[in-house]
N, C-alpha and C positions, 0 to 999 in steps of 0.2 A: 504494500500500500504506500504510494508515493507521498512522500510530506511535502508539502507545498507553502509554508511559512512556518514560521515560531517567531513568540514574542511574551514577554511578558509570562513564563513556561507552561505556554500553552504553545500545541504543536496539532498541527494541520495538516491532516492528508484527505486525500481525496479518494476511492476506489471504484471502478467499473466494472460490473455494468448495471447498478442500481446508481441512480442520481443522487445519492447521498455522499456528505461529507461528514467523515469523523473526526470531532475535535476529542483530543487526550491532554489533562492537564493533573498534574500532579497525583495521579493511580487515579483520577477518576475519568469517566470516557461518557458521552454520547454520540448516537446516530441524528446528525441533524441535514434538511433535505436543504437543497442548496437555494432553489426558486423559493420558497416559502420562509426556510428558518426558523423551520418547525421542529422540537422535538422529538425522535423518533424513540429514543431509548435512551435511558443512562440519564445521569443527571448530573451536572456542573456544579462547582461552588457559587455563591452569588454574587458575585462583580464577575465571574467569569462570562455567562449572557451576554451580560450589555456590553463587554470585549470587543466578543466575538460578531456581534451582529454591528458593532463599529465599524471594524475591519471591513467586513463582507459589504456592508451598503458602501464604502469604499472603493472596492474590489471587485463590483458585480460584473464589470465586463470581464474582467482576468476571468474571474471566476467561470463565468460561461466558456472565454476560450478554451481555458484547461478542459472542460467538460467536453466541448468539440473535441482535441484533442484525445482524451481518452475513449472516447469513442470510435475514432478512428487508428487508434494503437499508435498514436506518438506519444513520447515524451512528455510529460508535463512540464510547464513553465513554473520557477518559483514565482512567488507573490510579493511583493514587499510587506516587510510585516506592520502592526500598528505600531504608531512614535508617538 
């Protein structure tokens, strides 16, 4: 499962071929979907969320390339992370 940022030690990958992104941050993990930023599974600490969904409304175009990308079996691009 390819990681596609870190920051803040929260680490970001992304896996295909469900449109889900799994965020893991310090032994805890969820399954969260990348168009919605929904909850799938798992559960964060509480400032870890609102992080993450920083990042991502940041990042939504990256975020869809990589998702092209992994659907077509390249490589993913890192992301910059949040500053």
């Amino acid at each position: 499962m390819p990681e596609i940022s870190r920051f803040f030690g929260i680490v970001i990958k992304m896996f295909f071929p469900t449109m889900r992104r799994r965020i893991i941050h310090a032994g805890h993990k969820a399954l969260i979907m990348i168009e919605t930023l929904e909850v799938l599974r798992g559960s964060l600490p509480h400032r870890v969320p609102a992080l993450v969904l920083e990042w991502a409304a940041t990042h939504r175009e990256e975020l869809r390339a990589d998702w092209r990308r992994a659907r077509s079996g390249r490589t993913l691009a890192p992301i910059p992370p949040l500053e």
